[in-house]
N, C-alpha and C positions, 0 to 999 in steps of 0.2 A: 504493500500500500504506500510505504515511502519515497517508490521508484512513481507512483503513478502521482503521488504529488509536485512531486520534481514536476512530471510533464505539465500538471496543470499550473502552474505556478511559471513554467514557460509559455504558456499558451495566453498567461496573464500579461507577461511581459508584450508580448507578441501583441497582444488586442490594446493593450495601452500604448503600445508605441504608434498604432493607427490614428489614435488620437491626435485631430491637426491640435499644434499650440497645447498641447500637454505637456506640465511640467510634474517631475518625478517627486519633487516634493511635495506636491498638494495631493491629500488624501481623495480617496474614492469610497462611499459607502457598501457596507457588506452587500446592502442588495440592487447594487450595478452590480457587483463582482457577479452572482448568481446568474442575474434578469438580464444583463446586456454586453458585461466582458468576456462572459465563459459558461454562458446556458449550458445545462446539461445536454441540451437537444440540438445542441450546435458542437458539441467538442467528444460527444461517448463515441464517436468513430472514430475519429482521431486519436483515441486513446484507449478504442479498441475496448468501450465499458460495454456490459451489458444489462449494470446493474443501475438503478440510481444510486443505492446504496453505495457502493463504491464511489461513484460519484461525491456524494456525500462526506463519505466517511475522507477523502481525501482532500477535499474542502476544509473540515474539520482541522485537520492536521496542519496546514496553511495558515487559519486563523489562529490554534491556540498558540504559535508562534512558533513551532520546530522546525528545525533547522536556520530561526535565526532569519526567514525571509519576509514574513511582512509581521506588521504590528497592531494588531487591534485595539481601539482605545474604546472607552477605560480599560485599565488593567483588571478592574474585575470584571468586564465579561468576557477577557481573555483566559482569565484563573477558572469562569466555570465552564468555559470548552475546555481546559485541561482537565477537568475534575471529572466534565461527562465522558469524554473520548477514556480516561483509565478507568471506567466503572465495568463491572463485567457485560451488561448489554447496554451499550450507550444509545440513548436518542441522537438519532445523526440528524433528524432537522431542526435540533433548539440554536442552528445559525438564524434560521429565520427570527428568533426573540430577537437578535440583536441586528437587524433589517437597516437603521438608520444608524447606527455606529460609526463610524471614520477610521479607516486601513490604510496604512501605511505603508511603504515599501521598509523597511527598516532601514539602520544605518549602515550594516554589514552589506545589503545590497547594495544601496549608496553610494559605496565605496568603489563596488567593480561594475556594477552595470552602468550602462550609457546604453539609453532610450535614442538611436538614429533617426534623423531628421524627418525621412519617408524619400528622399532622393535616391537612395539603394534600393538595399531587397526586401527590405522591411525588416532584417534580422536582428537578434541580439548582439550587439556586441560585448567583448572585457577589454577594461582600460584599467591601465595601475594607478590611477589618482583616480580621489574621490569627484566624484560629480559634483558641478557648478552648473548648477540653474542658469539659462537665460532669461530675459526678460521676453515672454511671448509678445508677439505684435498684436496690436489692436485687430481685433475682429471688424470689417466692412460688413457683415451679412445679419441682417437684422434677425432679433431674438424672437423665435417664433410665439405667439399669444398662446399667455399661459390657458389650459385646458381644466374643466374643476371634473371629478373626480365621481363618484353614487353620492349618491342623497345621504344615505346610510354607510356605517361599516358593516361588511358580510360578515364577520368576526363575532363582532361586539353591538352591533345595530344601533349605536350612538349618532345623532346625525354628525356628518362632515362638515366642514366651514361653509360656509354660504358663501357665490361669487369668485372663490380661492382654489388656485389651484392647489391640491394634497395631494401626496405621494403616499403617505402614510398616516392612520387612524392618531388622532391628536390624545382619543383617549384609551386603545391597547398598542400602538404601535407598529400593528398590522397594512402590511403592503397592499393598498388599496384596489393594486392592478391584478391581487389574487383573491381567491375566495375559498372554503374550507367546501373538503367533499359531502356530501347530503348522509353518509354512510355511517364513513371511520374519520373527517375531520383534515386527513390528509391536504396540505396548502396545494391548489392547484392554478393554474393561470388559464387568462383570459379567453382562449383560443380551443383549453382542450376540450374534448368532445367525453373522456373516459378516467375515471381515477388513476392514477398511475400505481394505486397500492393495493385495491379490490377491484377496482373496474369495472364502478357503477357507473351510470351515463348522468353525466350534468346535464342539470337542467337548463334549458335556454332562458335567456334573456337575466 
């Protein structure tokens, strides 16, 4: 499982360095990492899963910090993915609790990776100094109008902000772009048709 977080943890670097004007220092939350750096349903060929579980559980291994490559803040809900990943059957989705958290590249990667510009191949490089941020250029391309969110949270049924776009439930914390399955509860997103854990069919709308 620590060879298949290696991959994913390149596959991170890899989707972050697409990022026009991404700097290696500013944080990205847990669930970009998930929802749009390294979707399960974008990267389990690439890495040859067949499980989400794996998926999962190699995630897990990422965020509670091992091997030193990113950093999730606060430090305690980095202490309690270590605490669930050594229990003997660990929950591999209590990432999702920490959805809006802030990840870090740490400073051990800091040091040897260099994010290329996008003029190559797109690859990783190693350099023996530590990374020096540039200053990104101003964006020309207007920011697209923010979009609001259900009425409700699927989760917790508390209403949403009025008028505002949310990402996430103000008052569980829940990724507003998923919904729980009708079943066993499993977080599912917007598009699937089937649970991915029992394989009840979601209901429309």
């Amino acid at each position: 499982m620590e060879k298949t977080a290696d991959e994913l943890y390149q596959l991170l670097l890899d989707s972050l360095n697409e990022r026009e004007g991404f700097d290696p220092g500013t944080p990205v939350t847990v669930a970009e990492i998930y929802q749009e750096l390294i979707p399960y349903r974008e990267v389990r060929e690439r890495l040859g899963l067949t499980l989400n579980a794996d998926y999962e559980h190699a995630l897990l291994i990422l965020l509670a910090g091992v091997g030193d490559r990113l950093q999730l803040e606060p430090s305690s809900a980095r202490a309690e993915i270590r605490k669930e990943l050594e229990s003997s059957n660990p929950y591999l989705g209590i990432y999702r609790k920490f959805a809006a958290c802030d990840v870090h590249l740490s400073a051990e990667a800091l040091a040897t990776i260099h994010l290329t510009d996008g003029a190559g191949d797109g690859s990783v490089g190693v350099v023996t100094t530590r990374y020096e941020p540039e200053e990104a250029p101003a964006s020309t391309t207007p920011a697209p109008a923010p979009t609001t969110g259900p009425e409700s949270c699927p989760f917790c049924s508390r209403p949403t902000p009025v008028g505002r776009a949310a990402r996430f439930c103000p008052f569980c914390g829940k990724d507003l772009s998923t919904k729980p399955c009708v079943e066993c509860e499993e977080v599912l997103e917007a598009d699937w048709l089937y649970c991915i854990t029992c394989g009840t069919p979601v209901p429309l709308g």
